[in-house]
C-alpha positions in Angstrom: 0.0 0.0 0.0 2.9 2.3 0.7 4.6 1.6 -2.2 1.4 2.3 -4.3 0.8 5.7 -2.4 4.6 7.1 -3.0 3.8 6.0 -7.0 1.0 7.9 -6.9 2.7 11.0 -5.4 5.4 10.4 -7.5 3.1 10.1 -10.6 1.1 13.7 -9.4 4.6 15.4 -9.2 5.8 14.6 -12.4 2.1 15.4 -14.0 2.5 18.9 -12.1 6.5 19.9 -13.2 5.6 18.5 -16.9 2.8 20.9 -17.1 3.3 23.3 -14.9 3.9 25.6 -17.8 0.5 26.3 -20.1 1.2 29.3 -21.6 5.0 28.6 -23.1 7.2 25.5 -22.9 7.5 23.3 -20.0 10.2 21.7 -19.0 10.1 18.4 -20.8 9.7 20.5 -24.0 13.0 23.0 -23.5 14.9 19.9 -23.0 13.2 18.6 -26.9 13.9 22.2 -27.9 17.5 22.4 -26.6 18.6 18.2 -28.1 17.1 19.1 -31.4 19.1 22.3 -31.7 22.0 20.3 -30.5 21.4 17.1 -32.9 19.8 18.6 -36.0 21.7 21.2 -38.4 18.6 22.9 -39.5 17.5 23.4 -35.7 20.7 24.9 -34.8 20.5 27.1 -38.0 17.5 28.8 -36.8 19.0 28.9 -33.1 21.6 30.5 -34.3 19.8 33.6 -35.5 18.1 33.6 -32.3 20.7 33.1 -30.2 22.0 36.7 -32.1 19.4 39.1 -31.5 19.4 37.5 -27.9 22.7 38.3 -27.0 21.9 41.8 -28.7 19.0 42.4 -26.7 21.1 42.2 -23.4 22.4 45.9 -24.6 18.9 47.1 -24.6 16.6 49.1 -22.5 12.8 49.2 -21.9 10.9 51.2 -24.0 7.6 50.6 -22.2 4.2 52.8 -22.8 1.7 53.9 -20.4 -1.2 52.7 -22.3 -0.8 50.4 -25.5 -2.8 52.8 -28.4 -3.2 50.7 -31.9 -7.0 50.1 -32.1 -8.8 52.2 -34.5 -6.0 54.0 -35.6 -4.6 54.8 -39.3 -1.2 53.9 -40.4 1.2 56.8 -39.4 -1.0 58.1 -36.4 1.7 59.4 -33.8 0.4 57.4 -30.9 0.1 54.2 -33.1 3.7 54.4 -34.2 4.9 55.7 -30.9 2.8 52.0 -29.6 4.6 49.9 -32.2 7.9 51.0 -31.3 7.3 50.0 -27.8 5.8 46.5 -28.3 9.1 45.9 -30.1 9.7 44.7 -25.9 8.1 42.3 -26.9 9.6 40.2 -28.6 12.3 41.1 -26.7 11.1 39.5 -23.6 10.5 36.1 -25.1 13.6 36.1 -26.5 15.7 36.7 -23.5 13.1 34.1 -21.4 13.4 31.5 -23.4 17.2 32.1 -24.1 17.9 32.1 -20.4 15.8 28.6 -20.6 17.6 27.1 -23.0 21.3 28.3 -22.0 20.7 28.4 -17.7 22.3 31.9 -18.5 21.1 34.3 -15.5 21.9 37.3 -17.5 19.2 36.8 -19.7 16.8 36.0 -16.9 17.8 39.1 -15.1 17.4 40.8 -18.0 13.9 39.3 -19.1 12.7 40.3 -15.5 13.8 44.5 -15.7 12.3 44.4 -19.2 9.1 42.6 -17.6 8.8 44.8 -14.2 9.5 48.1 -16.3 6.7 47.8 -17.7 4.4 46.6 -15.3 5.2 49.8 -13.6 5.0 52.1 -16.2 1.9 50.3 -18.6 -2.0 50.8 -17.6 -4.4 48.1 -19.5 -7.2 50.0 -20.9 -9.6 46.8 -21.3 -9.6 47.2 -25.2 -8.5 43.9 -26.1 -7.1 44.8 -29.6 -4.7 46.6 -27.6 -4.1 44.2 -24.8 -3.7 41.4 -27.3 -0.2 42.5 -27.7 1.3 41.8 -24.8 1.0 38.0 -25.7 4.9 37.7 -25.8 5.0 39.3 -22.0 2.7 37.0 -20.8 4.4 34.1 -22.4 7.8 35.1 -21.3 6.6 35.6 -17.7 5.5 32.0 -17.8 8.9 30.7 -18.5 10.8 32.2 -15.7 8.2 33.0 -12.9 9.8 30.3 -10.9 13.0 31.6 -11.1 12.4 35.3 -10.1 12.5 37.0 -6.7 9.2 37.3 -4.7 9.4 40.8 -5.1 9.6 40.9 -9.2 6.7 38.6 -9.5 4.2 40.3 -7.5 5.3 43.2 -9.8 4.6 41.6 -12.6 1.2 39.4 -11.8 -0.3 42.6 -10.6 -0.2 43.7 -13.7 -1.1 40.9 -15.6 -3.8 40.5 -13.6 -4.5 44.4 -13.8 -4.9 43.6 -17.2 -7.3 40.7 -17.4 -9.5 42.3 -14.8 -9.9 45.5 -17.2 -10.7 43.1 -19.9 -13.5 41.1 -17.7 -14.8 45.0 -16.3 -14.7 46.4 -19.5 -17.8 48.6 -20.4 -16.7 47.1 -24.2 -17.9 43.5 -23.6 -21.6 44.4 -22.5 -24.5 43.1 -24.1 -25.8 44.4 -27.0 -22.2 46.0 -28.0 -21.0 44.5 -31.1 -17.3 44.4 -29.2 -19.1 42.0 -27.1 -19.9 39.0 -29.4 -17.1 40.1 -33.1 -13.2 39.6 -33.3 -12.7 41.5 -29.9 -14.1 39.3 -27.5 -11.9 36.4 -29.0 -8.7 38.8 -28.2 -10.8 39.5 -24.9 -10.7 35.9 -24.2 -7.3 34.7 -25.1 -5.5 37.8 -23.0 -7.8 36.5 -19.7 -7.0 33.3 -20.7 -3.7 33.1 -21.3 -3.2 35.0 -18.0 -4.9 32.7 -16.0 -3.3 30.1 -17.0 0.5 31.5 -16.3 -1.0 32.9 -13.1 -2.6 29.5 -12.8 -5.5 31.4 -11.6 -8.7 29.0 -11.3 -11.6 31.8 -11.7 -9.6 33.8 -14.7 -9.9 30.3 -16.4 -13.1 28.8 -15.6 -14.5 32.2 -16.7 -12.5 32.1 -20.0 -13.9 28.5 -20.9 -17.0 29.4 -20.2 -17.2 32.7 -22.3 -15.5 31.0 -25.5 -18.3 28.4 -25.4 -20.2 31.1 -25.6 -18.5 32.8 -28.2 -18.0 30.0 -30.3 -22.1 29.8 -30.6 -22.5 33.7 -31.2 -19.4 34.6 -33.5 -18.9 31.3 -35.5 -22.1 29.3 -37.9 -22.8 25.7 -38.6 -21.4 26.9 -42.7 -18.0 27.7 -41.1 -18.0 31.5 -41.8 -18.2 34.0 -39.1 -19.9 37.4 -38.3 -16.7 38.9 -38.8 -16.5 37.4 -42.1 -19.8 38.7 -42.7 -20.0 42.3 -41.4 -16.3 43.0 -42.9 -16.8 40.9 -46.0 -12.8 39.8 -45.6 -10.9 37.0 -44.9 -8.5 38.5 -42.8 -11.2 39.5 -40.3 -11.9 35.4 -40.3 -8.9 35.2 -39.4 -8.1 37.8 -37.1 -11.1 36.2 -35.0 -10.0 32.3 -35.6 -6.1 33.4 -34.3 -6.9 34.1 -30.8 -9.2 31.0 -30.7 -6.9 29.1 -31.7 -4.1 29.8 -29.2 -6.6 29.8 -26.2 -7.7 26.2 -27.4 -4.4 24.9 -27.9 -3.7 26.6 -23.9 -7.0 24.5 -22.7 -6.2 21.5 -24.6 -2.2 21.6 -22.9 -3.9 21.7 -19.7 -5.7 18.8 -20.0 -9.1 19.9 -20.3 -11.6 20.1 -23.0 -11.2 19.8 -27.2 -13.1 23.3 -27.6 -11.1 22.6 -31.5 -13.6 20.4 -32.1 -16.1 21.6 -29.6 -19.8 22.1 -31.3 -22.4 24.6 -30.3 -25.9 23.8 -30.0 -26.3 25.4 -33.4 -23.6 23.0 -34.8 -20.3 25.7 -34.8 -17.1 25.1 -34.3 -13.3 26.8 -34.7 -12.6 23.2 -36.7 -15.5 23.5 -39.4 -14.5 27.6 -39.6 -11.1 26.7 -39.9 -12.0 24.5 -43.1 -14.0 26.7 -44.3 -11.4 28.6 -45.5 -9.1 25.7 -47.0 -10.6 26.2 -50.4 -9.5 29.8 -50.5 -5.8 29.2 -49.0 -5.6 27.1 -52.0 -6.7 28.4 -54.3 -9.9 26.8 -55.0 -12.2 29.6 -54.5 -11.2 33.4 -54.7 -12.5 35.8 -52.5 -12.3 39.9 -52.9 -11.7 41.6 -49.3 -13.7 44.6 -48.0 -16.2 44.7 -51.3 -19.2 44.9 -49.0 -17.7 45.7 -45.0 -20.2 47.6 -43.1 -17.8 49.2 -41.3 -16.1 53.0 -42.0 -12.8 52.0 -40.5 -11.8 50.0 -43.3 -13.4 52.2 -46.1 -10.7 54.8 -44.2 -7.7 52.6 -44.6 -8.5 52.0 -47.6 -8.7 56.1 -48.2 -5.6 55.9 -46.4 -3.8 53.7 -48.6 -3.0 50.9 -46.7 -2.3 47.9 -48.3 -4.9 45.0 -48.6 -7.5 47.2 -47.9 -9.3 48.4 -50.8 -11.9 47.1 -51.7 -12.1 44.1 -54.3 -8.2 43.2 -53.2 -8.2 39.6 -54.0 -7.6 37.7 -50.6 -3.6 36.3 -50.2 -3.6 32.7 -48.8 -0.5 33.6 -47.0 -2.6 35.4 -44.6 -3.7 32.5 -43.3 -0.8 31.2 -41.6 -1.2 32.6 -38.2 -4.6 29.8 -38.4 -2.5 27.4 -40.0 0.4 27.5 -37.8 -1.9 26.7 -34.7 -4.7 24.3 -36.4 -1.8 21.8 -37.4 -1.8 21.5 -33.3 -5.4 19.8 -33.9 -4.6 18.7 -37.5 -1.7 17.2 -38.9 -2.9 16.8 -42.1 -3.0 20.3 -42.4 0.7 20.1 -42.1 1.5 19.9 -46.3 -0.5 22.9 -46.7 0.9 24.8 -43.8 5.0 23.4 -45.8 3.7 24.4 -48.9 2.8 28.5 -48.1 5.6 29.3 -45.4 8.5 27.6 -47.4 10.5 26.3 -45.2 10.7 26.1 -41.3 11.5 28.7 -38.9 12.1 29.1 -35.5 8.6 29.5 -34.3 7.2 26.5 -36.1 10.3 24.8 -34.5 8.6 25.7 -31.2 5.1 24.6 -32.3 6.7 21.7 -33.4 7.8 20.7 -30.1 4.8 21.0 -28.6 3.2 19.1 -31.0 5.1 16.2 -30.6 5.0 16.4 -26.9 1.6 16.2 -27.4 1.5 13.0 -29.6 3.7 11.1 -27.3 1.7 11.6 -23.8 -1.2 10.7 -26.1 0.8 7.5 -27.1 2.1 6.6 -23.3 
């Protein structure tokens, strides 16, 4: 009996330490990531590169904003280019995390925590979750080294995260009867609480965000596979705009061990799987859609006016759009895998990533 209690235990730890990390890699996956840069020539090509622009980034300083400003905003607005310089951090962030993951390199973990806690004392979440969808890196990158920062840095940081994904929950944006409630912006809305929740490994942040994309799912997608994005902008890359944060919240639940909401059908018979195949006919070819010829919304007839590309109306849709959706469906769909080859052209280091998980995923489905 004691021996069969101490396996148990045993068994529970090793659950807890191989998925203790939802948001990013866990630890069973940086070791996969760190033997196939070391055993395959490709991998260590694309480390390489990163490995670069990491050590790089060690010479760099914060560049935080007080409040992240891209939503409804033309190309070349001051505040919007004064926001895109800043969420360069971004990147940043991950970079040195993951870096400092990979190499056991404190440098890049102390690093990876200034960048992190100088902005969560300068930045203010609005609640717009256009906006807050950005910080998607700092989120991931707080999830690979929150157990290896001091006490004091992480409260720093989770009270702004969690800042954050209260102001999305609060905000006056997601009442009924606003559009912002039920288009593309709750599914940002509901990947930033998500994704929070689960590197804060915060129970109520993600029983309310599984609860909500149910929801969503039934309001924002149909039983044909389009979406009400799809048919109050008449584009493609609204489709997928909405599918992309989906898509990365699924593939959080599903790492966690809890429901396929991929596959997941609502009453009325939608799901993120059929709207994902919807659009295989047009990322092929097959079909040919032009963007924006009917959008009921004056914010694209302005970028349009602005002259931003992809924008005017009738611009025939580019199936290279779709690879955000691609990149994350193959999680759910491997034989979406020769499409996804055939329009990137070759791997990089992302899909490398993705890759990983994907495979860690086959092989506790195999044990």
């Amino acid at each position: 009996m004691l021996r069969f209690f101490l396996f148990i235990c045993m068994h529970a730890a090793f659950s807890l330490s191989a998925f203790a990390q939802i948001v990013s890699l866990n630890n069973r996956e940086i070791i996969s990531l760190q033997s196939a840069i070391k055993k395959d020539s490709k991998a260590k090509k694309l480390y390489d590169s990163f490995n670069i622009a990491a050590i790089r980034y060690l010479e760099d300083q914060p560049n935080p904003i007080d409040t992240i400003r891209t939503e409804g905003l033309l190309k070349g607005n001051p505040q919007k280019v004064k926001t895109q310089q800043a969420l360069a951090d971004m990147g940043k962030m991950f970079t040195l995390a993951l870096q400092y993951r990979l190499t056991e390199d404190k440098k890049y973990l102390i690093k990876c925590a200034y960048f992190l806690t100088t902005w969560a004392m300068v930045n203010h979440p609005n609640g717009n979750p256009i906006d807050d969808t950005n910080l998607d890196k700092a989120v991931e990158a707080y999830d690979l080294i929150k157990d290896d920062i001091s006490v004091k840095d992480k409260i720093i940081i989770e009270r702004w995260l969690k800042e954050a994904a209260n102001a999305e929950i609060n905000s006056k944006r997601m009442k009924p009867g606003r559009a912002t409630a039920i288009n593309n912006w709750n599914a940002h809305r509901l990947k930033v609480v998500g994704e929070i929740g689960y590197a804060l490994k915060d129970q109520h942040l993600i029983d309310w965000t599984i609860e909500n994309l149910k929801s969503h799912i039934d309001i924002n997608l149909y039983a044909d596979g389009t979406s009400l994005d799809f048919k109050e902008r008449d584009a493609m890359h609204y489709h997928i705009y909405d599918l992309e944060p989906m898509l990365k919240l699924a593939i959080m639940i599903d790492r966690a061990k809890g429901q396929n909401l991929y596959t997941y059908a609502s009453t009325k018979g939608s799901s993120i799987k059929k709207s994902v195949e919807w659009m295989i006919p047009y990322i092929k070819g097959e079909k040919l859609h032009e963007e924006y010829a009917n959008t009921t919304v004056k914010f694209d007839r302005d970028r349009a006016k602005n002259n931003e590309p992809g924008f005017a109306p009738g611009t025939m849709f580019d199936p290279k759009l779709a690879l955000p959706v691609l990149k994350l469906s193959v999680y759910f769909d491997a034989g979406q895998m020769p499409l996804l080859n055939d329009l990137n052209k070759g791997l990089d280091f992302p899909m490398l990533i993705d890759q990983i998980k994907r495979e860690r995923k086959q092989n506790f489905q195999n044990k």
